[in-house]
C-alpha positions as CSV (number, residue, x, y, z in Angstrom):
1,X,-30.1,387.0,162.4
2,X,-31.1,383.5,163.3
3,X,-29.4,380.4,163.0
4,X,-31.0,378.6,159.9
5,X,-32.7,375.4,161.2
6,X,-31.0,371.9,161.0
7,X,-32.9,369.6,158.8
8,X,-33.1,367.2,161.7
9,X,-35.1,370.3,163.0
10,X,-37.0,371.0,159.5
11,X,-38.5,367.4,159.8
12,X,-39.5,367.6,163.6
13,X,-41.1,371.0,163.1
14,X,-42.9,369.4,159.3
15,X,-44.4,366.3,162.4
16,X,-45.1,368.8,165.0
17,X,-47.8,370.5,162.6
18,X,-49.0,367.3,161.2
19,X,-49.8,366.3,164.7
20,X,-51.5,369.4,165.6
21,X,-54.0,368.9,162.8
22,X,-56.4,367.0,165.0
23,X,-59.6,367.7,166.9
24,X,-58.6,367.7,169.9
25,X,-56.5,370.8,168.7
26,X,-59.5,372.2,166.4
27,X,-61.4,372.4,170.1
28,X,-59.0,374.0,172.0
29,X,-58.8,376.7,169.8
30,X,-62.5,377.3,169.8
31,X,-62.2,377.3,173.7
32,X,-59.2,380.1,173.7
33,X,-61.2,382.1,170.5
34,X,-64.9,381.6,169.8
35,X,-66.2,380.6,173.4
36,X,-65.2,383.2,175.7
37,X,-62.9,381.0,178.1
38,X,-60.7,382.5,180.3
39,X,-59.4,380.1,182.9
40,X,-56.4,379.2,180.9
41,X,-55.4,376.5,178.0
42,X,-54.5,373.7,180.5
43,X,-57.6,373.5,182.2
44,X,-59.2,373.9,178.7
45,X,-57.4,370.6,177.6
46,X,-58.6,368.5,180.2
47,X,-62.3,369.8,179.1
48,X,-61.6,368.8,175.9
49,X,-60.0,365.5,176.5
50,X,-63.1,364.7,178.7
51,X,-65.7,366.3,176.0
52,X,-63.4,363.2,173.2
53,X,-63.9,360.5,175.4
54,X,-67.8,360.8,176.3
55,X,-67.7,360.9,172.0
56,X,-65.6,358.0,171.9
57,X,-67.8,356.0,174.6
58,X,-71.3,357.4,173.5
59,X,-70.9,358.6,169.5
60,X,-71.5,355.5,168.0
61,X,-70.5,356.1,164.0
62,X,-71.0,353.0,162.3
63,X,-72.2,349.5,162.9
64,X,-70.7,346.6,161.0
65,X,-72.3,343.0,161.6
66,X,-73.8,344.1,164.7
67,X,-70.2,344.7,166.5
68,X,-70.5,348.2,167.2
69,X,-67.1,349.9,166.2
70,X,-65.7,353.9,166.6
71,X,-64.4,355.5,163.8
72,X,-61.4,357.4,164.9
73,X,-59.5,360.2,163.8
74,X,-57.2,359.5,160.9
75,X,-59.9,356.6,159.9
76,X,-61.6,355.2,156.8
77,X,-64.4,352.9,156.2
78,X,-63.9,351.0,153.0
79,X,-65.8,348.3,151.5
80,X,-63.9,344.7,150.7
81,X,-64.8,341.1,149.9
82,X,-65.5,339.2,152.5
83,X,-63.0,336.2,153.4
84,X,-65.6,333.5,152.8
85,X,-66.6,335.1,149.8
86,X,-65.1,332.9,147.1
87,X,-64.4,333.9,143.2
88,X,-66.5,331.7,140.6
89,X,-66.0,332.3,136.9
90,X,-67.1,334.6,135.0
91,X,-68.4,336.2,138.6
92,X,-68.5,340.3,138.4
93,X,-67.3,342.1,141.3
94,X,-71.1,344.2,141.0
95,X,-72.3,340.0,142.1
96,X,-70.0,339.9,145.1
97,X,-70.8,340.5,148.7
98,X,-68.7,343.0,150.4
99,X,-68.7,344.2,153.7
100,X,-67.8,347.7,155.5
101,X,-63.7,347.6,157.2
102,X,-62.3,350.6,158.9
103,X,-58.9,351.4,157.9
104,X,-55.9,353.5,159.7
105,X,-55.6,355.8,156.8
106,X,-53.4,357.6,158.7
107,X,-51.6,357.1,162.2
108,X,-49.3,358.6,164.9
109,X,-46.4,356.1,163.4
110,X,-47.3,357.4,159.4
111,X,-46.7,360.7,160.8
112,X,-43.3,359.6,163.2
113,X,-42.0,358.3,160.2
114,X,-40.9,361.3,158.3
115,X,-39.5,362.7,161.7
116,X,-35.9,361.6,160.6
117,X,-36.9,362.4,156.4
118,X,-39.6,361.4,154.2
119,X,-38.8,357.9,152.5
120,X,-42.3,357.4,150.3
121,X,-41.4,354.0,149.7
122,X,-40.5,352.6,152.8
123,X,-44.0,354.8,154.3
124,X,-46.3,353.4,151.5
125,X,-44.9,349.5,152.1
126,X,-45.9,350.2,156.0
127,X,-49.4,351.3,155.2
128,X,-49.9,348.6,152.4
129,X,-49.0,346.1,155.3
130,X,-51.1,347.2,157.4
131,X,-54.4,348.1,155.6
132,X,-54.2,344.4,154.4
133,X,-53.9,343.0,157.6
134,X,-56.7,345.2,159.1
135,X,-59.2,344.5,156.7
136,X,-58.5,340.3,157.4
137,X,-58.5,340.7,160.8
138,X,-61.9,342.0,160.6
139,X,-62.7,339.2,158.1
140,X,-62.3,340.7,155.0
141,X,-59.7,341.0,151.4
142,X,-58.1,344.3,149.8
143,X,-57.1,343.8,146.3
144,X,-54.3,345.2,144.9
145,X,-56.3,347.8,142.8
146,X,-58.1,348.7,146.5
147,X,-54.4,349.4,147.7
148,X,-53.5,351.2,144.6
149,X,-56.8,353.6,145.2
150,X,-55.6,354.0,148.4
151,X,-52.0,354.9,148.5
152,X,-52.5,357.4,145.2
153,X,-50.5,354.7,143.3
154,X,-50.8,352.3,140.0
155,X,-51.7,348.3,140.6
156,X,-48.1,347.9,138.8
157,X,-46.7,349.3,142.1
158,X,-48.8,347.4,144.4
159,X,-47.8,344.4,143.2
160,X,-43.8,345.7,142.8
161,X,-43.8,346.5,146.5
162,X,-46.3,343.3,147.5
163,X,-43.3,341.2,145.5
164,X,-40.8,343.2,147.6
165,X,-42.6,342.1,151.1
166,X,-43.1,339.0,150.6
167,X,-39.7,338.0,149.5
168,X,-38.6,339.1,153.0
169,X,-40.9,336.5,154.4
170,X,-44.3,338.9,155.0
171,X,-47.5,337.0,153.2
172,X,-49.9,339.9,152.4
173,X,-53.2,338.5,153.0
174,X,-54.6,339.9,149.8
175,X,-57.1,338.8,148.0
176,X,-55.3,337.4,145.2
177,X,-53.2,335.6,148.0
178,X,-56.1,334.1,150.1
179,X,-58.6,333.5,147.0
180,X,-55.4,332.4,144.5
181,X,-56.5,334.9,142.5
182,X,-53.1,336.8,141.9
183,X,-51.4,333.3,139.8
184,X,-48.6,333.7,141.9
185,X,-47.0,331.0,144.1
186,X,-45.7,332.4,147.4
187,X,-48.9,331.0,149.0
188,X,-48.4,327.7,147.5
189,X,-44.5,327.5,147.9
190,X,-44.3,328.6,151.5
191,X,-47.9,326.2,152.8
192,X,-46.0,323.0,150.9
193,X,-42.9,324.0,152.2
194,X,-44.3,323.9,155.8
195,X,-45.9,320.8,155.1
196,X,-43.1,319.1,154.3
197,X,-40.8,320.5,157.3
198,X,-43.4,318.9,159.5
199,X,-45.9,321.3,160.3
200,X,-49.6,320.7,161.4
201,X,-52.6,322.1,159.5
202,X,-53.2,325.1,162.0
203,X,-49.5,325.9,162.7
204,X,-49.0,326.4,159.1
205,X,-52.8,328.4,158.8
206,X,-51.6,330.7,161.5
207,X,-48.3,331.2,159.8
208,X,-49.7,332.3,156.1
209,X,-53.0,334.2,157.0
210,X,-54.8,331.2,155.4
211,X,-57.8,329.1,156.5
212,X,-57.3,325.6,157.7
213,X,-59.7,324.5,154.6
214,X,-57.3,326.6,152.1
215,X,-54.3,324.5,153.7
216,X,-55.2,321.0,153.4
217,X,-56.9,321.9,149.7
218,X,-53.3,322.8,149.1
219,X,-51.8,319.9,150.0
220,X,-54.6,317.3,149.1
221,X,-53.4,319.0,145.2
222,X,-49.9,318.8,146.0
223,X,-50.3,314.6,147.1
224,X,-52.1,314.6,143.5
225,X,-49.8,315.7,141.6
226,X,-47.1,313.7,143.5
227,X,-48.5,310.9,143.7
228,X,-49.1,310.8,139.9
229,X,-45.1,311.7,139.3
230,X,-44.3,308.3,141.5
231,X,-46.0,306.7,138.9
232,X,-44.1,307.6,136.5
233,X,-47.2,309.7,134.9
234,X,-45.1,313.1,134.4
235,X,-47.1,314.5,131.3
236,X,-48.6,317.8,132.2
237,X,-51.6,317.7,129.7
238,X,-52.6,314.2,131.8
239,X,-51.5,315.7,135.3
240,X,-53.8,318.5,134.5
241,X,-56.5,316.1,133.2
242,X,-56.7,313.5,135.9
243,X,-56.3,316.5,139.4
244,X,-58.9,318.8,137.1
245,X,-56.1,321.6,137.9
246,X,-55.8,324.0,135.2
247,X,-52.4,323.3,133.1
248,X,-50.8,326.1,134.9
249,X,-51.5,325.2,138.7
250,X,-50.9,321.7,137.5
251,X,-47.3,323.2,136.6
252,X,-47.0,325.5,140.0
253,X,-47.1,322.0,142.1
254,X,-44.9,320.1,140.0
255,X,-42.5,323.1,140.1
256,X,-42.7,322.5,144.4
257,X,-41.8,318.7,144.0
258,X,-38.5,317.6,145.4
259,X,-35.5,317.5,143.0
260,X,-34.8,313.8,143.3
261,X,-38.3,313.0,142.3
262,X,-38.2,314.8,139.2
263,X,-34.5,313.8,138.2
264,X,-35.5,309.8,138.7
265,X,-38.5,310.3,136.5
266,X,-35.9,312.2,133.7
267,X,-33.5,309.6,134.0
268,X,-35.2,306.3,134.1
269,X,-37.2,307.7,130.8
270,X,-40.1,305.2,130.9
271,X,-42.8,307.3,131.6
272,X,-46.0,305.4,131.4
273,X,-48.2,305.6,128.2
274,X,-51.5,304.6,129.6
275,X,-52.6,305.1,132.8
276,X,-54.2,302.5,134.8
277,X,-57.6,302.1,134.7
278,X,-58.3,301.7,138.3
279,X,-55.7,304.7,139.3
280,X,-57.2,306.7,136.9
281,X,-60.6,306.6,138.5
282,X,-58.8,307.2,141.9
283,X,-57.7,310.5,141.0
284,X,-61.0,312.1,139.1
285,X,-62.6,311.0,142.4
286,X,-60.3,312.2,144.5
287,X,-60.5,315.7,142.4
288,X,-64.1,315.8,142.9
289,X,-64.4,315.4,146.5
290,X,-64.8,318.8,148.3
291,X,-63.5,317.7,151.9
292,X,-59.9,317.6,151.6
293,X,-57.5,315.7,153.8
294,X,-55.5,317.0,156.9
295,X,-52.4,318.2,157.4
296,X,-52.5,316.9,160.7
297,X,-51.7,313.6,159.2
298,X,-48.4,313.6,157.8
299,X,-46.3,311.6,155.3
300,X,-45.4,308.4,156.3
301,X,-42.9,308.4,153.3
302,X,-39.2,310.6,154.4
């Protein structure tokens, strides 16, 4: 009787016939069964692995803005909004321009992974990553309802596990991230915070997935709101009114100002009940001006 198999060994065998579930695989046994071959299985595989390269360098699948790309084994093609594809209101999705990405559905390290035992949780946080950062290195935005189609899963758990990677320092560059769609403030907390630690516009664009454009809108709303609070002008119904932020991004930037600007506008208590004519028209131009300024510049004030 044989000695039942460790479940070290159980997982490694469970990999071992995931792998072999390939083409490469499919061929060879067409070689050894189906074609009458008889000079043995290792010269077969060097056939074979000559016969997937010419496909690879000749068999041309799919062409996405003229860049001609291969679609691989394991490999999906999905459609997504394109990064310079802004929301507008009341805008349908059926309205919005997508584009084609290819996707590693599934990949040597997906299949390495339940080697030493199948964790689901950790597995479907490693493909979320990645699918997200695929489809904006090819210039493009998953959702969280695309990454809920694709991992089998509700939107609820998207954004559970998106919450989980981000607090750990990972910015998904989501759609709801890059297009401030998702009303959260990771993006916002962690560009300010960079701003204010001394970082330049493309620094802290490289750092958070974001465009240099996004940045300095960030932090052209941020001065606005500031600047308004060093006036003693701490009424959110008049922030909100003289930045043209809604009430609750209005409330997101004042959230990010420092401490000791907020406590010397609560204990001084002489918050201003009209507002300056002249700083009044400051701000609703300043709101209406679609170049915003740079980061690159910083604050002359410590």
């Amino acid at each position: 009787m044989s000695k039942p198999l460790t479940k070290e060994q159980i997982q490694i065998k469970k990999c071992r016939r995931l792998k072999d579930k390939n083409l490469r695989q499919l061929l060879l046994y067409r070689f050894l069964n189906h074609y009458g071959y008889d000079k043995g299985e290792i010269t077969a595989k060097a056939i074979i692995d000559d016969i997937l390269k010419l496909i690879d360098d000749y068999f041309l699948v799919s062409t996405i803005d003229d860049d001609l790309h291969h679609l691989h084994y394991g490999q999906i093609v999905w459609m997504a909004v394109p990064v310079d594809e802004f929301p507008q209101r009341a805008k349908p999705i059926a309205a919005t321009r997508m584009k084609p990405v290819i996707l590693s559905f599934i990949t040597d390290d997906d299949i390495a992974h339940i080697a030493h035992g199948f964790d689901s949780v950790s597995l479907r946080k490693k493909r979320l990553v990645r699918w997200a950062d695929e489809a904006f290195d090819q210039g493009a935005l998953l959702t969280q309802l695309d990454l809920a189609m694709l991992l089998g899963v509700c939107d609820a758990t998207i954004s559970k596990y998106a919450n989980e990677i981000q607090k750990k320092g990972k910015l998904l560059p989501t759609r709801g991230n890059i297009h401030d769609l998702s009303g959260a403030i990771t993006h916002k907390r962690e560009i300010i915070t960079l701003y204010l630690e001394g970082y330049l516009t493309p620094d802290i664009a490289l750092k958070t997935n974001h465009s240099k454009e996004a940045v300095d809108r960030y932090i052209a709303d941020y001065h606005r709101v500031e600047t308004l609070w060093k006036h003693a002008i701490s009424d959110l119904d008049e922030v909100s009114r003289l930045t043209r932020l809604s009430k609750k991004v209005a409330q997101q930037y004042i959230d990010l100002l420092p401490d000791k600007l907020k406590k010397s506008i609560s204990k001084n208590g002489k918050e201003k009940t009209q507002v300056d004519k002249s700083l009044k028209e400051h701000f609703i131009l300043l709101s209406g001006e679609t170049e915003a300024s740079s980061a690159e510049v910083q604050l002359a004030e410590g």
